[in-house]
N, C-alpha and C positions, 0 to 999 in steps of 0.2 A: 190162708188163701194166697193164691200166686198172683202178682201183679204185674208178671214176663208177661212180654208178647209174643205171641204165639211162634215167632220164627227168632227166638231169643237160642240161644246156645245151636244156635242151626249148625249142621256138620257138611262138608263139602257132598257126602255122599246121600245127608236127610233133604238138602237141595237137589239135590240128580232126582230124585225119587218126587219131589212134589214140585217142579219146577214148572210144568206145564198148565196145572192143576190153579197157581196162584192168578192172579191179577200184578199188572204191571206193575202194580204197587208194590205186592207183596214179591216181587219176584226182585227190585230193585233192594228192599229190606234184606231180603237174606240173603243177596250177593253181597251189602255194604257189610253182613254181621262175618262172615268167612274171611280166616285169613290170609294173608295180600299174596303167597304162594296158593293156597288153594285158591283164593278169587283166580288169579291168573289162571289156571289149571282150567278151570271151569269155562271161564268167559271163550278160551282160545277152543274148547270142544262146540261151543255154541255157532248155529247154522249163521252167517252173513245177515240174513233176517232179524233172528234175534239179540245178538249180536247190535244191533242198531234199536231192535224195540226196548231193550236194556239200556243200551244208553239215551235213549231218551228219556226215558224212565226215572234216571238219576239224578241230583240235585246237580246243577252247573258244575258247581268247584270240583265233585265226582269225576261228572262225565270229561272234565278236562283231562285230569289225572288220565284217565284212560284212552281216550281219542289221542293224550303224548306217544301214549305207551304202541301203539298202531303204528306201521310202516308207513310210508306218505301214500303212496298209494290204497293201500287199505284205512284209511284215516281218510281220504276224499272221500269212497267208495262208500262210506259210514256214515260219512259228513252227509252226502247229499241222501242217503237212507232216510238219518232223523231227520232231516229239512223236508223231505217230499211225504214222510207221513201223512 
């Protein structure tokens, strides 16, 4: 019996495919499981919106890492997204 969770070995593209489909939970899960070239990949194809519903989504130390990764300008633009949720 398998005791993976269900977004365990997740692939950049098994994300594309069920990305709308999850809960913010489960969408932050299997961005954290892809790796940090395909997370990039991924996160920079995501609408402004989501983009910020992802990062909220993520555990702090996460969403730091990524909000660095953002130009200043689109790291404000982010910034006040997940604060005015």
């Amino acid at each position: 019996m398998s005791t993976q969770s269900p977004t365990a070995g997740l692939r950049l593209k098994d994300l594309q495919e069920v990305y709308r489909l999850l809960s913010p939970d489960e969408r932050a899960e299997g961005f954290l499981l892809l790796a940090h070239d395909e997370a990039d990949n991924f996160f920079e194809k995501l609408t402004t919106r989501e983009q910020a519903q992802l990062l909220r989504a993520l555990p702090p130390s996460d969403r730091k890492i990524w909000m660095r990764q953002l130009a200043p300008d689109d790291a404000a633009e982010k910034y006040e997204d997940v604060v005015l949720f």
